[in-house]
N, C-alpha and C positions, 0 to 999 in steps of 0.2 A: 924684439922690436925696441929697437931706442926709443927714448923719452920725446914724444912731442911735443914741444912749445908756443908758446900763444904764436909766434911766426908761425910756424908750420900746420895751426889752427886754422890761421887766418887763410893762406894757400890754400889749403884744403877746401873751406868754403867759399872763396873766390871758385875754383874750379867746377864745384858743386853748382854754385850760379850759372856758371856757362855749359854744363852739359844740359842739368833737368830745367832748367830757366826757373824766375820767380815765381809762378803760380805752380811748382812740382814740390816743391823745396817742403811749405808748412804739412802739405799728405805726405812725404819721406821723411820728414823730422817724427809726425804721428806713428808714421808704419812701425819707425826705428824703437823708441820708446814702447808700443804693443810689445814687441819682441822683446827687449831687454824684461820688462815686467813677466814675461808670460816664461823668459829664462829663470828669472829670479826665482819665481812662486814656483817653479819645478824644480829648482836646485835645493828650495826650501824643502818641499816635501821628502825629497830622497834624504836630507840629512837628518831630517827628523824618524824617519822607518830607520834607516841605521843606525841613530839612539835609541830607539826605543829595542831595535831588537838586541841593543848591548846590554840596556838595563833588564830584557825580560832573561839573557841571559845569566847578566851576574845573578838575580834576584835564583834563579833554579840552582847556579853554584852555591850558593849562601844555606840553600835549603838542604842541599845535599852534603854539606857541611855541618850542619845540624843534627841532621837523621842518624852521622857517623861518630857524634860524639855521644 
């Protein structure tokens, strides 16, 4: 997707205007942001279980590294 610019911003929510009308717009601005955050905090979690399960890996290679010397 090409870069959008404040033009193609502003389009956007021109057309926004004329589908959902004024009084739809500020609960789909809301809904949109729910979602983004509720993406966020779940992207968050899954990155943190896949560091955590690298560090509890290295930490079991380091031991076994250990054990062999």
């Amino acid at each position: 997707m090409p870069n959008v610019g404040v033009p193609g911003l502003i389009l956007i929510l021109i057309i926004a205007l004329i589908i959902f009308g004024p009084a739809k717009l500020p609960q789909l601005g809301r809904a949109v942001g729910q979602t983004l955050k509720e993406f966020k905090n779940s992207t968050k979690e899954v990155v943190d279980d896949v560091t955590g399960e690298f560090e509890l890996e290295e930490k079991q290679t380091e031991r076994k590294e250990k054990k062999q010397i």
